[in-house]
C-alpha positions in Angstrom: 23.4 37.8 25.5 26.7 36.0 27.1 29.2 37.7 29.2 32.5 36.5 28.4 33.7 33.2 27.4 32.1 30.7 24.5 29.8 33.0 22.4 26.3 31.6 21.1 27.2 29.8 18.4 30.3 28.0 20.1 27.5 26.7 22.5 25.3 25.5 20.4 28.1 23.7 18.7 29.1 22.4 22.0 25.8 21.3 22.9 25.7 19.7 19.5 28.9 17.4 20.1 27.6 16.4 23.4 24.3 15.0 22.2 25.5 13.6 18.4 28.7 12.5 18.9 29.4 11.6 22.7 26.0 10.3 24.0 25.4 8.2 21.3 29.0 7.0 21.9 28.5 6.0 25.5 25.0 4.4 25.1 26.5 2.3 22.1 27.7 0.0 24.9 28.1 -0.6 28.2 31.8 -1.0 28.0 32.3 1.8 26.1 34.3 4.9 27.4 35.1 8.1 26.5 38.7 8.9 26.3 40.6 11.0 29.4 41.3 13.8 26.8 38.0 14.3 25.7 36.3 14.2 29.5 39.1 17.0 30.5 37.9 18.7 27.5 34.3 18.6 28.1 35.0 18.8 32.1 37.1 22.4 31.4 34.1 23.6 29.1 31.6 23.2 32.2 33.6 24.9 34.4 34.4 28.1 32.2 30.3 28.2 31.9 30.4 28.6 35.4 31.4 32.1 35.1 29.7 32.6 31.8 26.2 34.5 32.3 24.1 32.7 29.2 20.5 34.4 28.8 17.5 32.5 28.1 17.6 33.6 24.5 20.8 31.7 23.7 20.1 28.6 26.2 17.0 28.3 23.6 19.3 28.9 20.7 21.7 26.8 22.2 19.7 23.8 23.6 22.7 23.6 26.0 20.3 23.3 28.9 19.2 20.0 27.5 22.4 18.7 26.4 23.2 18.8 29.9 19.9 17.6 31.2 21.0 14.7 29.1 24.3 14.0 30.4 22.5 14.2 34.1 20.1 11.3 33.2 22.4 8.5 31.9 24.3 8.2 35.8 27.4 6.6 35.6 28.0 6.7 32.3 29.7 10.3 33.1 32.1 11.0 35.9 31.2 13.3 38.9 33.6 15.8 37.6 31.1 16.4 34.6 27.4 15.7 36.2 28.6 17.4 38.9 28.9 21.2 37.4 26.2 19.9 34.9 23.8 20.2 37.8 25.1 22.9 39.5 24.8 24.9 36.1 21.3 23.3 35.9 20.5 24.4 38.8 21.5 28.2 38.6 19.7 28.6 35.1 16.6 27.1 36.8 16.8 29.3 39.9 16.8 32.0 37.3 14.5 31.6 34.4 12.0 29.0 35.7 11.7 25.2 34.3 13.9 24.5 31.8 11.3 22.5 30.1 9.8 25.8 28.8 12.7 27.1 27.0 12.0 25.4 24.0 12.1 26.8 19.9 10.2 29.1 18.6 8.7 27.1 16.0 7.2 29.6 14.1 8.9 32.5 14.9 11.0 34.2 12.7 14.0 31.7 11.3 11.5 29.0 13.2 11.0 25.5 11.2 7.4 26.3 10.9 7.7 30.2 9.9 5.0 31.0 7.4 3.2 27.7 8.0 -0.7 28.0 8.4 -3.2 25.0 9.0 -6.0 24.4 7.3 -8.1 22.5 10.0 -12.1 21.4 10.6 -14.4 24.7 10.7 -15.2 26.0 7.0 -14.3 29.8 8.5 -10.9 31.7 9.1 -10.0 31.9 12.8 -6.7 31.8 15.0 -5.7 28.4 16.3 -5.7 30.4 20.0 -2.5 28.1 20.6 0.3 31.4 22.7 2.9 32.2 21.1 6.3 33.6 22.5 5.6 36.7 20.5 1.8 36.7 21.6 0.5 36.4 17.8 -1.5 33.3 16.8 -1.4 31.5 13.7 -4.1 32.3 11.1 -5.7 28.7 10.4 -8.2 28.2 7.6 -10.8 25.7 8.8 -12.4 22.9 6.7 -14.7 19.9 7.7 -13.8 16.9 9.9 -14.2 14.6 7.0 -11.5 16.4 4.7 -8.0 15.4 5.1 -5.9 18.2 6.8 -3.9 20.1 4.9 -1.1 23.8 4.8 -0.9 26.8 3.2 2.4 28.6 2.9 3.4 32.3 3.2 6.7 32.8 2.0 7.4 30.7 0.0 9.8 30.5 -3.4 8.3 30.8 -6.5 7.5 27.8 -8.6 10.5 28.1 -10.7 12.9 27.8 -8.0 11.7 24.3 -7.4 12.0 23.0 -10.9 15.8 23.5 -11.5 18.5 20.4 -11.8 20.9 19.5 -9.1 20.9 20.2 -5.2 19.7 23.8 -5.7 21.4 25.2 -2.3 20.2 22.2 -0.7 23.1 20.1 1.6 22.7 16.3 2.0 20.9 15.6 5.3 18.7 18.8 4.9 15.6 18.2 7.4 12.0 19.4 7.5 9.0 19.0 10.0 6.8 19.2 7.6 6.1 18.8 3.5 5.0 22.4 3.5 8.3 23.6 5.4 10.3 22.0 2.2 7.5 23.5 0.0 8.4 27.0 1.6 12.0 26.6 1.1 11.3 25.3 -2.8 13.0 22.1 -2.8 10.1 20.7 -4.0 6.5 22.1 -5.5 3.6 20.9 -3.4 3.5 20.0 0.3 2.3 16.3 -0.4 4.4 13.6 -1.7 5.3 12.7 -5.6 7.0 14.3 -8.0 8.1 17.7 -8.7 8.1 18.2 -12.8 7.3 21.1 -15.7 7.2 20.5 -19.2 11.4 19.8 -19.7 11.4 16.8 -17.1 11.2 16.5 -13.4 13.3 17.4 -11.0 12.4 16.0 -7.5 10.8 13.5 -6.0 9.8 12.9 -2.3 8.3 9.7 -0.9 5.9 7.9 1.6 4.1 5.0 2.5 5.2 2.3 0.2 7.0 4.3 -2.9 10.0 2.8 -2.1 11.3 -0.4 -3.0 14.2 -1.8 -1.7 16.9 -3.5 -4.7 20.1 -6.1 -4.0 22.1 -2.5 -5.0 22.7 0.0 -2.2 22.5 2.8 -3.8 20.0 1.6 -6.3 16.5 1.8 -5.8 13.0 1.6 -7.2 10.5 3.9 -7.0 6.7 2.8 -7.6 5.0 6.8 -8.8 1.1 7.3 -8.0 -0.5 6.6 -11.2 -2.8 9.6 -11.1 1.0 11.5 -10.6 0.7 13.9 -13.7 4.8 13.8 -13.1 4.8 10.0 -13.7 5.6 11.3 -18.0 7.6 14.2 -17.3 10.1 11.3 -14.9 10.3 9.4 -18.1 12.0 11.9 -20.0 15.0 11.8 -17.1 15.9 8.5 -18.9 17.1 9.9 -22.0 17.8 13.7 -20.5 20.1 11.9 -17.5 19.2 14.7 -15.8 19.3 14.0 -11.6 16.3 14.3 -9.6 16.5 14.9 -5.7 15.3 12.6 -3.4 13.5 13.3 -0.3 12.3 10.7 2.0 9.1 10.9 4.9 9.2 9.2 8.1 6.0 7.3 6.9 7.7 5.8 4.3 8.7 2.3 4.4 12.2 1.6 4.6 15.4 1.1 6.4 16.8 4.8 5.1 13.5 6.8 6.4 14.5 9.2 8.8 12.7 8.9 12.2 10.8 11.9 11.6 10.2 14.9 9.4 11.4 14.4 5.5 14.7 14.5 4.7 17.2 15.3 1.5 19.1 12.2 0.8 20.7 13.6 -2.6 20.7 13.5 -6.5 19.7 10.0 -8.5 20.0 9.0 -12.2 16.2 8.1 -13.6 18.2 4.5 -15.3 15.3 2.7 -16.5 11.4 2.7 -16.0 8.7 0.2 -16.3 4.8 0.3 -17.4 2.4 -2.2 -17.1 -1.6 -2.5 -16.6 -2.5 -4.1 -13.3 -5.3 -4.6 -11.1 -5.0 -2.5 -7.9 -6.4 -3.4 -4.2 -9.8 -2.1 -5.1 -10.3 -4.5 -8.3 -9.7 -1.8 -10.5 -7.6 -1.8 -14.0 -4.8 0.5 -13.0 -1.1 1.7 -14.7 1.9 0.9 -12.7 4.6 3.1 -13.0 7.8 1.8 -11.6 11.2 3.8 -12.0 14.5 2.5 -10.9 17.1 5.0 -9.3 20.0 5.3 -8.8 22.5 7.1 -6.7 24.8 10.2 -7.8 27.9 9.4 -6.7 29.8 12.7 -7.3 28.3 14.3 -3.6 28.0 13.8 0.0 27.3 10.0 1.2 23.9 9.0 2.3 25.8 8.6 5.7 25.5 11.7 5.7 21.8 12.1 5.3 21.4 8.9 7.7 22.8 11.6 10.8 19.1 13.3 10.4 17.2 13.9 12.0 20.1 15.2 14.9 18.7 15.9 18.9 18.1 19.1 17.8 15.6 18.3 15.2 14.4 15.6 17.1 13.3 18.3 19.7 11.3 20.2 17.3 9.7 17.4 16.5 8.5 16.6 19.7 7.7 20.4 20.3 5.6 20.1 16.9 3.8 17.1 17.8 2.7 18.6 21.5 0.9 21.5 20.0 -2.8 21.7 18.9 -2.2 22.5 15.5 -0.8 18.5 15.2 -3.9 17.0 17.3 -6.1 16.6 14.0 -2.8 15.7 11.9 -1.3 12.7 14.5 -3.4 10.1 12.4 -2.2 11.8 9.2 1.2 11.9 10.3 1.4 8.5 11.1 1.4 5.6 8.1 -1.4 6.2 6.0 -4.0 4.2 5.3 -2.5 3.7 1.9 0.1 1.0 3.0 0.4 -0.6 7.2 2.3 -2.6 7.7 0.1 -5.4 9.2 -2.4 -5.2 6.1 -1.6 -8.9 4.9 -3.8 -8.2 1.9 -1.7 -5.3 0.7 1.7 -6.8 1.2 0.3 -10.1 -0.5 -0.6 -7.3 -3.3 2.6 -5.4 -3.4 5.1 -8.6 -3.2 3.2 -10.0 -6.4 2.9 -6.4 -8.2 6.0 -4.3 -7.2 8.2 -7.6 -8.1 7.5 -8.2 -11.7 8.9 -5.0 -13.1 10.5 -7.0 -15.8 7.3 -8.9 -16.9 6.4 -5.2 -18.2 7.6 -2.5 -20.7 11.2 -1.9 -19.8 13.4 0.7 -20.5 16.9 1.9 -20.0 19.8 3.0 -21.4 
């Protein structure tokens, strides 16, 4: 609830500005200043708060208490006349609701990035994950062994069919997740692990990790190395002649310059222009096909600038929320590169440089 002035959208957009656009400004470089408009701007916003009442529901919605945190921490960087009423208004909400480091998201709340989410952890039983909620109602987690790898189910979420449709299907450029499963839910994709998304007419998304990803001269042309136990690796094939686009979501794990920080992300719609097939022999000895498909970029839609903006502070945030709870304890390992590609194994660089190069050395299509 606010009384009077900037309603709870106008703050969160407030406290949006403050943490995308003008820190990031001022810690660019240490010459760098903001202009006289915009700190009379920002320094009049402060001081209308001061006679705004904001509740603890909409500082969470907001995150205005931690925009302002931030602008506390970087000293002289901001005049007195904004960390000065940033710290009284600190103050005053701390006086009030307790430590401001509580007021956090609801992750899986209602409308919450994780809403619907369930673990699947060590046990081999149902049972709560016992972590206290806001609303007082735990999680139901389905247990499996230690030596599984971790894994979600999803309440909620869209049928199948939504996921296999061309184009952005509602989705924006710069679209963020936590977690596969979140983007499962919201049927961007089918299946909260990486690969590709396909039926019988073609496939229609593909999202990435590790080392899927390989980086071409072109900007906006890339090439993507499939699994080759992805049953969609076929379906892909048929984008060739069908030009039909294919959303592209990169993971944090994966390695390149345009993986977001953390989460996944929607980066936008490629053309399938050409694949390759050859026999190889994989890290393990083993006869293996290598399915390579070159990408690239729709250029009728939002630029990957765009998508480059995510994740924002306020995603950032959940993320660090997510990670502190129990429920991401057992996945940190996961979550981090898997043991599929790191970065230090010589012996699978060594292997990828000589593999992942020759594309051409094998059967080449395009049109």
């Amino acid at each position: 609830m606010i009384a009077g002035g900037p309603n709870r959208d106008e703050l969160r957009t407030w406290s949006q500005y403050i943490r995308d656009t003008l820190i990031p400004e001022l810690k660019d470089g240490t010459e760098v200043a903001l202009a006289p408009s915009i700190i009379e701007e920002v320094r009049s916003f402060l001081y209308e708060l001061r006679t705004t009442y904001v509740d603890v529901d909409v500082l969470r919605y907001s995150r205005l208490h931690t925009a302002l945190k931030e602008v506390c921490v970087m000293g002289d960087r901001w005049p007195t006349t904004i960390t000065l009423p940033a710290k009284a208004l600190l103050r005053a909400w701390e006086i009030r609701y307790g430590p401001l480091k509580d007021i956090t998201a609801d992750l899986w709340g209602p409308g919450g990035r994780l809403e619907g989410l369930m673990k699947l952890t060590d046990a081999g039983r149902l049972s709560h994950d016992g972590i206290p909620r806001r609303d007082s109602s735990p999680v139901m987690a389905i247990i499996r062994p230690k030596s599984t790898k971790s894994s979600w189910s999803v309440e909620g979420r869209n049928e199948p069919s939504y996921a296999m449709r061309t184009g952005h299907n509602g989705f924006t450029v710069g679209d963020w997740w936590i977690k596969p499963a979140a983007a499962y839910r919201d049927g961007i994709i089918h299946g909260s692990t990486n690969g590709i998304t396909a039926d019988v007419e073609g496939a229609y998304a593909i999202f990435m990790t590790d080392n899927e990803e390989v980086k071409t001269s072109e900007e906006n042309i890339f090439r993507y190395w499939a699994s080759p136990k992805d049953p969609g690796c076929l379906q892909l094939m048929k984008n060739v002649h069908s030009r039909k686009l294919v959303r592209v979501l990169r993971s944090w794990r994966l390695y390149s310059s345009l993986a977001p920080k953390a989460g996944l992300r929607y980066d936008g719609l490629y053309r399938v222009s050409g694949y390759g097939v050859k026999l190889i022999v994989n890290i393990l000895g083993e006869d293996e096909w290598q399915y390579t498909f070159v990408l690239e970029r729709y250029r009728d839609q939002a630029g990957l600038d765009r998508a480059l903006c995510h994740p924002t502070a306020d995603e950032m945030d959940d993320w660090r929320d997510y990670k502190q709870t129990r429920d991401s304890i057992s996945d940190d390992n996961n979550d981090e590169q898997s043991p599929a590609f790191q970065e230090g194994d010589k012996k699978v660089m060594d292997w990828m440089q000589k593999n992942v190069g020759q594309i051409g050395s094998g059967v080449f299509k395009a049109l």
